[in-house]
N, C-alpha and C positions, 0 to 999 in steps of 0.2 A: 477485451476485458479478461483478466488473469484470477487465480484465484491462490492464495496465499497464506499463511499464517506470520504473526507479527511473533518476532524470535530479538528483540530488541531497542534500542534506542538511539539516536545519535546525538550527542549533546556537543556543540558547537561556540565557541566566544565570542565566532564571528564569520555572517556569511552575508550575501549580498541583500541589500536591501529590500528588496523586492519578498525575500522569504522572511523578513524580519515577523517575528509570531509565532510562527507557522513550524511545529512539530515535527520532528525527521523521524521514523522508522526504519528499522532494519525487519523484512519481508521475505519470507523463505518461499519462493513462486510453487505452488502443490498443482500436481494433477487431478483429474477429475475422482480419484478415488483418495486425495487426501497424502499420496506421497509425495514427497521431495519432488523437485522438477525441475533443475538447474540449480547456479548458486542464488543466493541473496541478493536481495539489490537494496537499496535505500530507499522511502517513499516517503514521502510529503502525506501528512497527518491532514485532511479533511474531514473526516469524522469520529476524532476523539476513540481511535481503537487502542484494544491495549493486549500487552504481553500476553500470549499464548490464542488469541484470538483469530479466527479464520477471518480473512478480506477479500475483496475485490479489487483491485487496480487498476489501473491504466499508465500506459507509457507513451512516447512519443510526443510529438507537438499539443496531443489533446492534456497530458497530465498538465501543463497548466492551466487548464479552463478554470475544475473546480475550485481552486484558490484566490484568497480577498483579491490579489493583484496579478491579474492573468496574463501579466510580462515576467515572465521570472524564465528562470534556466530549469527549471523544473522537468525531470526524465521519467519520473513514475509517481503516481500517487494514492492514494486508499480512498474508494469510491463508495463503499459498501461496507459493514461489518454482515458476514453471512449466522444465518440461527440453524441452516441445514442445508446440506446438497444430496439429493436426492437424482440416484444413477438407475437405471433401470425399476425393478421391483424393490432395491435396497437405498436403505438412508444412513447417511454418514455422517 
């Protein structure tokens, strides 16, 4: 599980059935203290997160589980909207 901020949207005409519904993000991966942590990746909307938002995700064969049709081509997805992460003695 990754942890991320939501930095956009992907709006699409047409993708394969299986994601038919199903909300795309664009997901900035953050390290444990809230910075940057690679580029962006795309993620599949399961919990209605939004612009400027910290997440959780998953990538791999598991990002499609949480979605309605758990056959899709799905690479990463948003598991979690996080309210705090908390590092040591300090809260971010």
């Amino acid at each position: 599980m990754n942890l991320g901020r939501v930095i956009g949207t992907v709006i699409s005409s047409r993708k394969v059935e299986s994601l038919d519904g199903v909300k795309l993000l664009i997901v900035q991966p953050l390290d444990e203290n809230l910075k940057d942590s690679g580029g962006p990746v795309v993620a599949c909307d399961s919990q209605q997160a939004g612009p400027g938002q910290v997440v959780t995700f998953i990538g791999g064969r598991e990002a499609s589980l949480p979605l309605p049709n758990p056959f899709n081509p799905s690479d990463a997805t948003v598991t979690s909207i996080v309210d705090e992460v908390s590092v040591g003695n300090s809260k971010q």
